[in-house]
Legacy VTK file of the C-alpha trace (Angstrom):
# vtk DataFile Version 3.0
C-alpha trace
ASCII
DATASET POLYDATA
POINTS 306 float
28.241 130.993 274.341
31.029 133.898 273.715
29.788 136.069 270.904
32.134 137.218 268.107
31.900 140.598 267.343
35.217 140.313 265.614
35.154 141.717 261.964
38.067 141.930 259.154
37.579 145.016 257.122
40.405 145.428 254.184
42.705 142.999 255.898
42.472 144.469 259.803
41.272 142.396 261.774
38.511 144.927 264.530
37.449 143.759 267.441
33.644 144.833 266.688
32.514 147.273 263.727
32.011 149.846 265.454
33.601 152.924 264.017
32.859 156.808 265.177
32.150 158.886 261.952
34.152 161.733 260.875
33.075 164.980 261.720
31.274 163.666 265.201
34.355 161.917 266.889
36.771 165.197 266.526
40.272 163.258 266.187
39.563 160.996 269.073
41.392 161.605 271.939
38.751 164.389 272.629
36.532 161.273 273.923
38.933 159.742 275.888
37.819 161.344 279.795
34.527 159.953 278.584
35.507 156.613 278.422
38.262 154.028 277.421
38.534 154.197 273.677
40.173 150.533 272.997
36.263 149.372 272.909
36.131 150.793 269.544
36.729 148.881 266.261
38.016 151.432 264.876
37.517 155.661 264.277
37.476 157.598 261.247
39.094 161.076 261.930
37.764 164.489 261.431
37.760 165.426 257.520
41.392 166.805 256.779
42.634 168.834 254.109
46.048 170.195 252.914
46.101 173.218 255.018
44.285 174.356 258.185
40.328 175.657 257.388
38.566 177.611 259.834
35.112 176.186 258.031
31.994 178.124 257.364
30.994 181.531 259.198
28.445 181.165 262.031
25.740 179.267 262.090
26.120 176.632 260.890
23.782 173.946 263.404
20.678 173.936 263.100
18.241 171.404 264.899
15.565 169.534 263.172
13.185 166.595 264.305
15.193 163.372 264.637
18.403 164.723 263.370
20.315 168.148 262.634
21.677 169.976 259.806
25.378 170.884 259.702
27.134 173.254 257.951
30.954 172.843 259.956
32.911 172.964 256.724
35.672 170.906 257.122
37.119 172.644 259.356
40.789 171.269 260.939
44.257 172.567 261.412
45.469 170.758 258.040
47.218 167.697 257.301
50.724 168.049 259.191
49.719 169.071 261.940
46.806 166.055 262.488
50.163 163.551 261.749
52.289 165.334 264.074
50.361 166.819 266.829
46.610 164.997 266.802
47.322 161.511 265.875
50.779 161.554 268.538
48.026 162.311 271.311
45.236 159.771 270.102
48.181 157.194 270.084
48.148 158.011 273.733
44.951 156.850 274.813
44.059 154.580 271.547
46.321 151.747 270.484
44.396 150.772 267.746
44.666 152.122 264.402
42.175 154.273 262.951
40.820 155.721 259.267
42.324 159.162 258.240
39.016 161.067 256.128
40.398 163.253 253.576
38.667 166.343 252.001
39.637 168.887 248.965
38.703 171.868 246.462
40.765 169.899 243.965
42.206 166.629 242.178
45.542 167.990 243.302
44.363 168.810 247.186
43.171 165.532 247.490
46.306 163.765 246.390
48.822 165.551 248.194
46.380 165.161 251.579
45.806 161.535 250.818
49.508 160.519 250.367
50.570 162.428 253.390
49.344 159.631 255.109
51.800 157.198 253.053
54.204 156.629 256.117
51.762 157.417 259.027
51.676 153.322 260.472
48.497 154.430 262.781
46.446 155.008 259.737
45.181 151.942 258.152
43.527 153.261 255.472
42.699 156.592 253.725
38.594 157.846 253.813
37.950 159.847 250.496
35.907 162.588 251.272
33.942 163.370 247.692
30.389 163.757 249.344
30.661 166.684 251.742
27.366 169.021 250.789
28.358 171.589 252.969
31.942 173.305 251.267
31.859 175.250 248.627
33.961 174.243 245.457
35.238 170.524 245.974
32.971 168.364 248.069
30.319 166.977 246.583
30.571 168.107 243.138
33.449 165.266 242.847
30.823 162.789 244.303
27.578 163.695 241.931
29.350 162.800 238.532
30.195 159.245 237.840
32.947 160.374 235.596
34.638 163.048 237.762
34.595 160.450 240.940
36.001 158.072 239.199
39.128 160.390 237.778
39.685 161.596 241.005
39.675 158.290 242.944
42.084 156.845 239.931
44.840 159.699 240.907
44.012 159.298 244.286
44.962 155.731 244.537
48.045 156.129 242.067
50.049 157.884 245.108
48.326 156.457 247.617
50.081 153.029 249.369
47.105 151.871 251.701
43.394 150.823 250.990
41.105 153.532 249.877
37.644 154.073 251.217
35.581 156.181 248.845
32.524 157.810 250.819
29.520 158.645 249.083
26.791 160.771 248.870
23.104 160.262 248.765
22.430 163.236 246.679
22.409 161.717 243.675
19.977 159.220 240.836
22.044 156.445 241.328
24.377 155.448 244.065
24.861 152.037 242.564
26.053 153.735 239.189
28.353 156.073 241.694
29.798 152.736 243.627
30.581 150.990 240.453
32.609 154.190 238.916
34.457 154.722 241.469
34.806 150.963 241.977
36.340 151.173 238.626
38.590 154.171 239.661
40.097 151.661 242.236
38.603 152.113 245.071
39.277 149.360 247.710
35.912 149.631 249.964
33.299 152.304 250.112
31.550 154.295 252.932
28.145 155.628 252.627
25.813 157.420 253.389
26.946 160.771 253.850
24.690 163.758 254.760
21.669 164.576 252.559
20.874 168.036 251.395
18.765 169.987 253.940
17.506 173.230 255.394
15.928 175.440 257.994
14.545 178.773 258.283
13.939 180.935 260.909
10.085 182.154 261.224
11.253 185.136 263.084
13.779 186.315 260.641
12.899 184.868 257.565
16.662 183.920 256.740
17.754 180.660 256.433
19.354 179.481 259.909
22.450 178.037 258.174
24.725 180.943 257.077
25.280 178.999 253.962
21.375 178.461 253.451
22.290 174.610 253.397
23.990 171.895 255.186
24.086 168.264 255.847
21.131 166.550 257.312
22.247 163.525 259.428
20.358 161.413 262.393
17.876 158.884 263.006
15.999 159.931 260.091
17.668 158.853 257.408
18.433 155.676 259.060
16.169 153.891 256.326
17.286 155.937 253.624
20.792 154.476 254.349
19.998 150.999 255.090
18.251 150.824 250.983
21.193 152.705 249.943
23.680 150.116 251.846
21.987 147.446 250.165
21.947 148.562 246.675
25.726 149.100 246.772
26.390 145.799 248.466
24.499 144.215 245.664
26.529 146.645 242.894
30.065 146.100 243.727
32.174 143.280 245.150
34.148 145.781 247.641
33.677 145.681 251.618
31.052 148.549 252.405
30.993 150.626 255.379
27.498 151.814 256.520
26.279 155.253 257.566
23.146 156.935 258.703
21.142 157.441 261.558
22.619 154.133 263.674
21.841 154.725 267.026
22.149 150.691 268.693
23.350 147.935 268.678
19.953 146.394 266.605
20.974 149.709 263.952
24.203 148.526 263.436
23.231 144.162 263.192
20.705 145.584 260.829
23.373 147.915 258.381
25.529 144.367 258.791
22.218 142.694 256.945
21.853 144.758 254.280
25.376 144.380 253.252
27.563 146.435 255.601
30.913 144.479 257.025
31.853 147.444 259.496
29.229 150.676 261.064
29.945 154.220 261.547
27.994 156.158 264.113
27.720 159.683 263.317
25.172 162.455 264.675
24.628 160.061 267.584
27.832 161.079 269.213
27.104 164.993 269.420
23.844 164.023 271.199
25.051 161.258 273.629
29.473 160.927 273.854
28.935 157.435 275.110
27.086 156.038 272.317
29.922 154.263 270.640
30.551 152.969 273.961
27.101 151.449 274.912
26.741 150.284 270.923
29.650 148.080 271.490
28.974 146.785 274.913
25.200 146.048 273.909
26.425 143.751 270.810
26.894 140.483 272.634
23.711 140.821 274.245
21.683 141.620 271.261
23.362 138.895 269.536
22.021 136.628 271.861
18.526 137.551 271.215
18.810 136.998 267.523
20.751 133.924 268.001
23.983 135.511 266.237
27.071 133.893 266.948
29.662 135.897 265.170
28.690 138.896 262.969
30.388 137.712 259.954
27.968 135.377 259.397
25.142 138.078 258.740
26.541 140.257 256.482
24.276 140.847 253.431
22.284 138.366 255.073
19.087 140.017 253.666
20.440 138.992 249.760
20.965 135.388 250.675
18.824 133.118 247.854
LINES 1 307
306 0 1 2 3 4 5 6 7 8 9 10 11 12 13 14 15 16 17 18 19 20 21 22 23 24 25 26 27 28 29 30 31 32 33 34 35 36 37 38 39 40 41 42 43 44 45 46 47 48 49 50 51 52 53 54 55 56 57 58 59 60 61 62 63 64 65 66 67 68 69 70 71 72 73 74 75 76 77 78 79 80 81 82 83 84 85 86 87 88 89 90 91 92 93 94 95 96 97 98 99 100 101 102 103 104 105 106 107 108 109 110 111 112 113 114 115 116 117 118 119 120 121 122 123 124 125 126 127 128 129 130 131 132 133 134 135 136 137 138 139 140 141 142 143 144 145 146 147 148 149 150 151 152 153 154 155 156 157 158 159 160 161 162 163 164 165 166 167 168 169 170 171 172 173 174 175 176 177 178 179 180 181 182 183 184 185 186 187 188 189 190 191 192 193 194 195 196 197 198 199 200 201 202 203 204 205 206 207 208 209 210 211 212 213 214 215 216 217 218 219 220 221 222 223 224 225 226 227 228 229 230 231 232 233 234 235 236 237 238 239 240 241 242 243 244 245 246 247 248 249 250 251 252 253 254 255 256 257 258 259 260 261 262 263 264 265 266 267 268 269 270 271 272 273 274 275 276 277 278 279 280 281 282 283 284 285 286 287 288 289 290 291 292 293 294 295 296 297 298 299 300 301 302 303 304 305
């Protein structure tokens, strides 16, 4: 029997859920002499902001068992030029449409990023970036206080015309409290998780090896970490959720759908291997098979069922 690996997330209908994370995926087209990028369900584009960043000063990788820390910064060449000059050449090689991820030091940065994308038809739907732990001012201190998410993602989505994805961070007591305020702020799906806190130092030096002390820790160890966190916001709020962390296979991503995820992003796994997305996808129907799954809708938030 055919599997369905067909998913609708806020009314588009993807061909599987698999979605490259922002910050690992560049703007896409980067990927395409790897390999044909219509296999994808979707992509969410590198973080942009209002104007170009050059990010944080070097270093800012640092390796760590089963993952790495990141410190990029949000670095990109600002919103007009990723609608006139970056999405143009994904367009080329991707006809699918795609997530734009959207990252500020302020209400107003956000809002004027966000609704830039208001008549951009390859964007489906607008990423809100409040959980970045690696920029300084902005960032996550809009995604560690219930009330000043929620504010933000209520002016947000006042100028903004398509579905809002709010991501969120781990770094905090309660992401179910978090999911429900900005829930409440009118947010239209969520994303999560996005990097924990970490950092390394080096023995010889002494110094931290992050030039900002502290970055994002992503990879397959806080694949657990985001599969509770999935499931607690799944059972929280009654908007589509969009897991993150650590998924590395085909069995990672079936498992994210279980807890309570309707689409998957694959993050740090794309700086290790650039055809990961590709041989998630492709190993779907086959692992589908083995767990007698006939279409994936049929298993999300499986794990709550009664």
């Amino acid at each position: 029997m055919v599997k369905n690996t067909a998913i609708d997330f806020l009314g588009h209908e993807m061909k599987n859920p698999v979605v490259p994370a922002s910050g690992t995926f560049g703007f896409g087209w980067e990927f395409a002499e790897y390999y044909d990028l219509n296999i994808l369900g979707s992509m969410s584009l590198k973080g942009t902001t209002a104007e170009a960043r050059y990010g944080n000063p070097l270093p800012r990788i640092a390796e760590c068992t089963a993952g790495l820390i990141n410190a990029i910064g949000l670095q990109n060449p600002g919103v007009r030029a990723v609608i006139e000059e970056e999405l143009p050449r994904l367009s080329a090689v991707y006809e699918g449409k795609v997530i734009a991820n959207v990252g500020g030091h302020s209400e107003e940065e956000y809002v004027q990023t966000a609704a830039a994308f208001n008549d951009c038809d390859k964007v489906f739907a607008v990423e809100l970036n409040i959980s970045c732990p690696n920029v300084k001012g902005g960032g996550m201190a809009f995604g560690t206080d219930a009330n000043v998410a929620k504010k933000l993602v209520y002016s947000v989505k006042k100028h903004l015309k398509k579905p809002l994805i709010v991501k969120l961070s781990p770094n905090v007591t309660s992401i179910a409290d978090m999911a429900r305020a900005v829930c409440d702020g009118g947010a239209d799906a969520l994303s999560l998780i996005n990097t924990l806190v970490g950092m390394r130092i080096d023995l010889r030096t002494r110094r931290p090896v992050i030039s900002v002390r502290t970055g994002g820790f992503s990879g397959p160890a806080v694949f657990p970490v985001a599969v509770r966190m999935v499931n607690e916001v799944a059972r929280a709020v009654d908007v589509p959720v969009m897991g993150i962390g650590g998924v590395c296979s085909a069995r990672d991503v079936i498992e994210m759908m279980m807890a309570g995820a309707t689409a998957v992003q694959v993050g740090a796994a794309n700086l290790v291997d650039p055809y990961a997305c590709k041989r998630i996808a492709e190993e779907l129907p086959d692992v589908m098979e083995e767990l007698g799954i006939n279409s994936l809708k049929e298993i999300v938030g499986v794990v709550n069922a009664e």
